[in-house]
ROPA-784645 format. One record per atom (N, C-alpha, C): residue number from 1; residue in one letter; atom name; x, y, z. Coordinates in Angstrom, 2 decimals. Example, Ala and Ser with C-alpha at 12.3 -4.5 7.8 and 13.67 -1.06 7.14 Angstrom:
<i: 1, aa: A, at: N, c1: 13.19, c2: -5.69, c3: 7.80>
<i: 1, aa: A, at: CA, c1: 12.30, c2: -4.50, c3: 7.80>
<i: 1, aa: A, at: C, c1: 13.20, c2: -3.30, c3: 7.80>
<i: 2, aa: S, at: N, c1: 12.85, c2: -2.25, c3: 7.08>
<i: 2, aa: S, at: CA, c1: 13.67, c2: -1.06, c3: 7.14>
<i: 2, aa: S, at: C, c1: 12.90, c2: 0.03, c3: 7.87>
***
This chain:
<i: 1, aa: X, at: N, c1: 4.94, c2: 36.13, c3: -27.11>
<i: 1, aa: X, at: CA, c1: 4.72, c2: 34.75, c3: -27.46>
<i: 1, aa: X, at: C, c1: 4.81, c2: 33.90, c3: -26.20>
<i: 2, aa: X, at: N, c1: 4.00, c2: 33.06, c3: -25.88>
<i: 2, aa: X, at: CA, c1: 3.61, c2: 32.23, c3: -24.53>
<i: 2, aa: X, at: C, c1: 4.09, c2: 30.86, c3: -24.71>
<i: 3, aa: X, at: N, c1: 5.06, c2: 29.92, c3: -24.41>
<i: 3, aa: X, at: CA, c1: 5.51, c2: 28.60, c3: -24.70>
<i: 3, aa: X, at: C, c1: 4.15, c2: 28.21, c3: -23.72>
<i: 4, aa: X, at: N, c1: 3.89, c2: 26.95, c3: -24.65>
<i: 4, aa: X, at: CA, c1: 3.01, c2: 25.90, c3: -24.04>
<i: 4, aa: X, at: C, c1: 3.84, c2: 24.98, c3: -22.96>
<i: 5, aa: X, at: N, c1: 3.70, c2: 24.41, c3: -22.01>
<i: 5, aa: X, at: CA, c1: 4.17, c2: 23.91, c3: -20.90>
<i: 5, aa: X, at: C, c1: 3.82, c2: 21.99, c3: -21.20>
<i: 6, aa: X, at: N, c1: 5.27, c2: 21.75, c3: -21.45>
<i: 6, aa: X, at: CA, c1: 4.89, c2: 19.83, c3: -21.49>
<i: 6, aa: X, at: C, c1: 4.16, c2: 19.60, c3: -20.83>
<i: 7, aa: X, at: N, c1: 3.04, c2: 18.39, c3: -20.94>
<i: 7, aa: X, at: CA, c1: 2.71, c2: 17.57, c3: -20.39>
<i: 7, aa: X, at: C, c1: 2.54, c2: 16.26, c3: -21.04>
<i: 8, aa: X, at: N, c1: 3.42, c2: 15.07, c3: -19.74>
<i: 8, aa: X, at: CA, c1: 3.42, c2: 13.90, c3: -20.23>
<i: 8, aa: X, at: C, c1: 1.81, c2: 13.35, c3: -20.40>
<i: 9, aa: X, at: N, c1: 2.18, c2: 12.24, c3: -21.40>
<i: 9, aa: X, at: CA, c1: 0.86, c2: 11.27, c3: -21.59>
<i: 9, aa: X, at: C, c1: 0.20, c2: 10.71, c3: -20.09>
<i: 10, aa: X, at: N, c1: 1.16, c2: 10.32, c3: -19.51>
<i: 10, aa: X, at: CA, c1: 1.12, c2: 9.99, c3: -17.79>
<i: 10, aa: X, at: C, c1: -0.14, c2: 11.04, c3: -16.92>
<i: 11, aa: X, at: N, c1: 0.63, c2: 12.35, c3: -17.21>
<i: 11, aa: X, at: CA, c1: 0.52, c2: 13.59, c3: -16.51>
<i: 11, aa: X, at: C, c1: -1.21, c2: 13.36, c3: -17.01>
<i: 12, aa: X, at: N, c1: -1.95, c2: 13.70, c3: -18.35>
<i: 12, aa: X, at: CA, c1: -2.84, c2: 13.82, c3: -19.16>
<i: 12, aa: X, at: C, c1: -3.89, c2: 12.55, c3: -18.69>
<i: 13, aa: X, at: N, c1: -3.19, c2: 11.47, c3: -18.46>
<i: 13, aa: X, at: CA, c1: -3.97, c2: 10.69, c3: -17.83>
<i: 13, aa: X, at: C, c1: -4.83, c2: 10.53, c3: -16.71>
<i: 14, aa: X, at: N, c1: -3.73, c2: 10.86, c3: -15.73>
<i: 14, aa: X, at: CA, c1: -4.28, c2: 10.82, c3: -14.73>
<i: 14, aa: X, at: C, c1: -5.52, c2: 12.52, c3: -14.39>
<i: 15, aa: X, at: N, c1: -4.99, c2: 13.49, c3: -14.86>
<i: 15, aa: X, at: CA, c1: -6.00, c2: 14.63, c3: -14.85>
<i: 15, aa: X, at: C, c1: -7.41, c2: 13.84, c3: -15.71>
<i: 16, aa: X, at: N, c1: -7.67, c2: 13.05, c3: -16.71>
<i: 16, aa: X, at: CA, c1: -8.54, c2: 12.37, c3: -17.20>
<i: 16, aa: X, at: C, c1: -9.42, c2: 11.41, c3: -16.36>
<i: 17, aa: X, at: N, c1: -8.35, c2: 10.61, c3: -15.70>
<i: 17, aa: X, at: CA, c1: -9.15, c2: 9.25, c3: -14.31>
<i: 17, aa: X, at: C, c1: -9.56, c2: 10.40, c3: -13.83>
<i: 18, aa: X, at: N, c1: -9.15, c2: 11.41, c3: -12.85>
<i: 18, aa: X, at: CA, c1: -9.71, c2: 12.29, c3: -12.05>
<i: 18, aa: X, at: C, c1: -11.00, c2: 13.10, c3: -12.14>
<i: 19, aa: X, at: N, c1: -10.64, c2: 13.75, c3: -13.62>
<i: 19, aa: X, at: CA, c1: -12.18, c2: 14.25, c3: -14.50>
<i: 19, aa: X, at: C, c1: -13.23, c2: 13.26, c3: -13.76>
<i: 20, aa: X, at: N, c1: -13.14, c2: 12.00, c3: -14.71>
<i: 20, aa: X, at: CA, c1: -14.15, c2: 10.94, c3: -14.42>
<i: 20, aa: X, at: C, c1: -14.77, c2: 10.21, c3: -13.58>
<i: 21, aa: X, at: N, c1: -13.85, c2: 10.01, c3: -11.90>
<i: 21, aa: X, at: CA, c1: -13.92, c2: 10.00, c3: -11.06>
<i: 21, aa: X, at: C, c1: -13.96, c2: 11.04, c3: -9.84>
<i: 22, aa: X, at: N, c1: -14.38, c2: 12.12, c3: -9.49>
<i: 22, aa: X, at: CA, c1: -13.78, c2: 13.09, c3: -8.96>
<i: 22, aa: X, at: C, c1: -13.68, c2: 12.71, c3: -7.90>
<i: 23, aa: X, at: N, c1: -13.99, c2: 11.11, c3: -6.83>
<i: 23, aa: X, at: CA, c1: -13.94, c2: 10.88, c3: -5.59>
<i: 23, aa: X, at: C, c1: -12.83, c2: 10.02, c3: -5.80>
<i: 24, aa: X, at: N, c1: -11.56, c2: 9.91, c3: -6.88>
<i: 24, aa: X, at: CA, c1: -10.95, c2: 8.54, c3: -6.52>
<i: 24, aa: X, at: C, c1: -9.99, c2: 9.18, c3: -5.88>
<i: 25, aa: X, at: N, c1: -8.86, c2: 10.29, c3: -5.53>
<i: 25, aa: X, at: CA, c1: -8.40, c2: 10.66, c3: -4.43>
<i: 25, aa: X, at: C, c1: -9.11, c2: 10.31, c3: -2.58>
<i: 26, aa: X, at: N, c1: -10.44, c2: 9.90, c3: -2.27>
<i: 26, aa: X, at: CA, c1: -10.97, c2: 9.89, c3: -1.50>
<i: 26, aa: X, at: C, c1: -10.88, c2: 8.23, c3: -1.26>
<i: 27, aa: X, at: N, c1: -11.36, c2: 7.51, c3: -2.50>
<i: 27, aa: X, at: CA, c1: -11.26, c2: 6.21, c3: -2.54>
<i: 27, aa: X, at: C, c1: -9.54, c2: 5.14, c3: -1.91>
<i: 28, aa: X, at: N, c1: -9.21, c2: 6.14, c3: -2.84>
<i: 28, aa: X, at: CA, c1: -7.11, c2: 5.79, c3: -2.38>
<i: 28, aa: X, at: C, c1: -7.21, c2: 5.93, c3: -0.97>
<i: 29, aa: X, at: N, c1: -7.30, c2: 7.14, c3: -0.37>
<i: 29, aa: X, at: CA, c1: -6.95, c2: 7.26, c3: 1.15>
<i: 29, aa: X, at: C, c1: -7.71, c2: 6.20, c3: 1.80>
<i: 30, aa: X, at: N, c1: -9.24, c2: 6.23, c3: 1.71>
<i: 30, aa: X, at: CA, c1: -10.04, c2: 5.11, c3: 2.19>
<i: 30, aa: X, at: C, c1: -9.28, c2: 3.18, c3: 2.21>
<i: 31, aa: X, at: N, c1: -8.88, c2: 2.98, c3: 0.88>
<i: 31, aa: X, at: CA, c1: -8.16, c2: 1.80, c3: 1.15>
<i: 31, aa: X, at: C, c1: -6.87, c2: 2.01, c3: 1.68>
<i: 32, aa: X, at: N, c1: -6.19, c2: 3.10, c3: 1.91>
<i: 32, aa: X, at: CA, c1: -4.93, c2: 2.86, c3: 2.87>
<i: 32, aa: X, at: C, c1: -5.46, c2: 2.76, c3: 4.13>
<i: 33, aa: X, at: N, c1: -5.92, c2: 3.12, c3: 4.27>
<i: 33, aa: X, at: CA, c1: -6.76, c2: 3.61, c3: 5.59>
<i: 33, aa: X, at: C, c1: -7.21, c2: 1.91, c3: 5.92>
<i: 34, aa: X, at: N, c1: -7.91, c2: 1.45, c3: 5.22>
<i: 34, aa: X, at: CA, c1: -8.22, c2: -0.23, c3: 5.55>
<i: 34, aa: X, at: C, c1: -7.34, c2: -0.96, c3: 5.35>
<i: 35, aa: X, at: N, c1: -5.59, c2: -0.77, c3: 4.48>
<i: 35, aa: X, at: CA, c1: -4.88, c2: -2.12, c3: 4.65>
<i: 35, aa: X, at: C, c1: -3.66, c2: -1.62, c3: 5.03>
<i: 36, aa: X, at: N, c1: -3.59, c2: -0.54, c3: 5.42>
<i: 36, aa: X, at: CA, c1: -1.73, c2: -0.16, c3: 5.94>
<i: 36, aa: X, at: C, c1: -2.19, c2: 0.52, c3: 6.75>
<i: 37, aa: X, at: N, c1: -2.80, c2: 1.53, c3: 6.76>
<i: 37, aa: X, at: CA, c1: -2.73, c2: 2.74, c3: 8.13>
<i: 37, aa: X, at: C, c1: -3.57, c2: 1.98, c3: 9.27>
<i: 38, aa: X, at: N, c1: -3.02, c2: 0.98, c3: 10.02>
<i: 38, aa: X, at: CA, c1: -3.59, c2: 0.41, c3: 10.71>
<i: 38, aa: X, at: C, c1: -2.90, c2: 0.81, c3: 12.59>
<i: 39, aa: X, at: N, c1: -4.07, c2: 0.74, c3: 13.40>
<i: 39, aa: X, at: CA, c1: -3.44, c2: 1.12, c3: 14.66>
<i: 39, aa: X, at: C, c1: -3.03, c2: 0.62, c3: 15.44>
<i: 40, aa: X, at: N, c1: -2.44, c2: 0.71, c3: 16.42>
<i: 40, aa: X, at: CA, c1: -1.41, c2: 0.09, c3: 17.22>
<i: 40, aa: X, at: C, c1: -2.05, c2: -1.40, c3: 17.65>
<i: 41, aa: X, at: N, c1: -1.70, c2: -2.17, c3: 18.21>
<i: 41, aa: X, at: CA, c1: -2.27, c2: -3.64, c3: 18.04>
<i: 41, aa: X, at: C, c1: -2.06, c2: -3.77, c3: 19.52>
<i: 42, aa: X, at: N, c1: -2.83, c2: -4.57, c3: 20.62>
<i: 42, aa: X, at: CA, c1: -3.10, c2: -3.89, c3: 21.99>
<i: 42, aa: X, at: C, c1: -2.73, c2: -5.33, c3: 22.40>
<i: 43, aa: X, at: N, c1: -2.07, c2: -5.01, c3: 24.22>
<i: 43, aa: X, at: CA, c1: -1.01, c2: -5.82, c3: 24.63>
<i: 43, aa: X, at: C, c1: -1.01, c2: -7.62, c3: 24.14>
<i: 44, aa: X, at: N, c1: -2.57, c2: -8.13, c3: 24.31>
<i: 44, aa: X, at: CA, c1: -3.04, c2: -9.08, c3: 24.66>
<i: 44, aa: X, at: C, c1: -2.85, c2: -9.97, c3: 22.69>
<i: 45, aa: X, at: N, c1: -3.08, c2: -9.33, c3: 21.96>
<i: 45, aa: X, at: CA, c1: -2.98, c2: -9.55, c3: 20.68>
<i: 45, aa: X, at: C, c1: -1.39, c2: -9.45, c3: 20.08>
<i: 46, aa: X, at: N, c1: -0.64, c2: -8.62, c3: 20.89>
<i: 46, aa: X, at: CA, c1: 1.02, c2: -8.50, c3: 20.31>
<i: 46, aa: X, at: C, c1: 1.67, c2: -9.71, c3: 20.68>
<i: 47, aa: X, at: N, c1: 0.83, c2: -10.28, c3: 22.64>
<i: 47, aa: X, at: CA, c1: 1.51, c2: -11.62, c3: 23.07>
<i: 47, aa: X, at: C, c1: 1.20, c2: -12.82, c3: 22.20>
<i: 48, aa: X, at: N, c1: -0.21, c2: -12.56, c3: 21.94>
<i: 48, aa: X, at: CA, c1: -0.74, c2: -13.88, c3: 20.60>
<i: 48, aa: X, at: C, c1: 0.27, c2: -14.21, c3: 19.90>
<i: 49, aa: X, at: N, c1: 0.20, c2: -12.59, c3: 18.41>
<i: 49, aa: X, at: CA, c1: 0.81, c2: -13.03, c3: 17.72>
<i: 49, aa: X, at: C, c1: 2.57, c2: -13.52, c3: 17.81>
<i: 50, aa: X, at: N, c1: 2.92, c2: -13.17, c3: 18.67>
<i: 50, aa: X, at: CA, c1: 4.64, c2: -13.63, c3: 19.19>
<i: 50, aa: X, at: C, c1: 4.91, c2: -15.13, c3: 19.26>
<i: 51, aa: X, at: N, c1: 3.60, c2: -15.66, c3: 19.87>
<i: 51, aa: X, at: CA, c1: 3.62, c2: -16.74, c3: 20.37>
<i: 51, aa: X, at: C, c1: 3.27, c2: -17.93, c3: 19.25>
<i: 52, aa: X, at: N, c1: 2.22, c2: -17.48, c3: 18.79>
<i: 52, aa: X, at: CA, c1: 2.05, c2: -18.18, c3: 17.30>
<i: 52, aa: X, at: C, c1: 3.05, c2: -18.04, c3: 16.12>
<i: 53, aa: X, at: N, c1: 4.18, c2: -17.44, c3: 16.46>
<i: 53, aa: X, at: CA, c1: 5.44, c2: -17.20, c3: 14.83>
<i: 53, aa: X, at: C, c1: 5.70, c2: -18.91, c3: 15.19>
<i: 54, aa: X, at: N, c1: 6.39, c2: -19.12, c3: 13.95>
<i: 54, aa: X, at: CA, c1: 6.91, c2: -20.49, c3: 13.77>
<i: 54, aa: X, at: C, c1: 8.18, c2: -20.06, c3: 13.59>
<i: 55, aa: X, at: N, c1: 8.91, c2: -20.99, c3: 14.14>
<i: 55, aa: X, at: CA, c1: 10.37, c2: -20.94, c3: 13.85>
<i: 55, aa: X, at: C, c1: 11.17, c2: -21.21, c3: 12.69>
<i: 56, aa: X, at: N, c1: 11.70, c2: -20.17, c3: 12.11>
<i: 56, aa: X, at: CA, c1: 12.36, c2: -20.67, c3: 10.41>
<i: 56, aa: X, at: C, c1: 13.38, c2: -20.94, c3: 10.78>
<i: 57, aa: X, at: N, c1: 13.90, c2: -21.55, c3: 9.83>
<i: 57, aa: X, at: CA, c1: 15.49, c2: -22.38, c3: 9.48>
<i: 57, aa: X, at: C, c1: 16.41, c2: -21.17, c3: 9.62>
<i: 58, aa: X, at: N, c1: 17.46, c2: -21.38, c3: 9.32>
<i: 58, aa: X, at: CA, c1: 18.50, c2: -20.39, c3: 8.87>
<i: 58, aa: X, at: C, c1: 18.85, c2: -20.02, c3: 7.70>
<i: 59, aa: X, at: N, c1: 18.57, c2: -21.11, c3: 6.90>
<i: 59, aa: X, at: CA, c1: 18.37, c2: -21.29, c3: 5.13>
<i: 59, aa: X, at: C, c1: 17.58, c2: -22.14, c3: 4.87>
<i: 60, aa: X, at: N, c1: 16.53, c2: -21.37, c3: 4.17>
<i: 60, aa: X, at: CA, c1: 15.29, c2: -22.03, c3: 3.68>
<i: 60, aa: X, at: C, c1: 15.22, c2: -23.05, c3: 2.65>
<i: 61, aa: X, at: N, c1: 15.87, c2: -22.44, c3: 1.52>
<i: 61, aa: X, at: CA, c1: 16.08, c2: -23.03, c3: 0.59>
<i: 61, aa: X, at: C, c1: 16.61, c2: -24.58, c3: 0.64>
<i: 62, aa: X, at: N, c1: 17.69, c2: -24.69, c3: 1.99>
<i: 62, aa: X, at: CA, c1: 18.32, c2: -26.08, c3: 2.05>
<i: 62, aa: X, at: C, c1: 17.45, c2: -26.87, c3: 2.37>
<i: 63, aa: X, at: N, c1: 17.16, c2: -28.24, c3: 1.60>
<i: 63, aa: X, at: CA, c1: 16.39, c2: -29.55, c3: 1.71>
<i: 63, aa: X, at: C, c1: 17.06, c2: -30.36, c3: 3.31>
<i: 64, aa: X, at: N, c1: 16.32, c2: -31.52, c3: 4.18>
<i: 64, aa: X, at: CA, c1: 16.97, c2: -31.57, c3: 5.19>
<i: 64, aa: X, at: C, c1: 16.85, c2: -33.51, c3: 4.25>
<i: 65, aa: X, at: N, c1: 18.01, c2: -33.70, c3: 4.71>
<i: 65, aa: X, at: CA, c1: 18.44, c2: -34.96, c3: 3.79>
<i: 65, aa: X, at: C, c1: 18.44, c2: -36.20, c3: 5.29>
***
């Protein structure tokens, strides 16, 4: 006798998106790839952005009266 092996509704799902899509594993990497896996940011652009931060308070939240 062979027990059948759970699978969540979760689990069932996503093997389903995948069926239907078979490139969306490809799609995922592609947008990390365009908004996080981004590469090192080169000398002239690190001095920019340093220079352009604005200076915050110490506590934001406090109103200046």
């Amino acid at each position: 006798m062979k027990l059948k092996e759970y699978e969540s509704d979760f689990t069932k799902f996503l093997k389903e998106l995948k069926q239907k899509d078979p490139n969306l594993e490809e799609k995922q990497r592609n947008g990390r790839l365009l908004l996080w896996d981004k590469g090192p940011l080169d000398l002239d652009n690190q001095r920019r952005a340093a220079e352009s931060r604005v200076k915050q308070n110490g506590y934001v939240y406090q109103s200046k009266l």
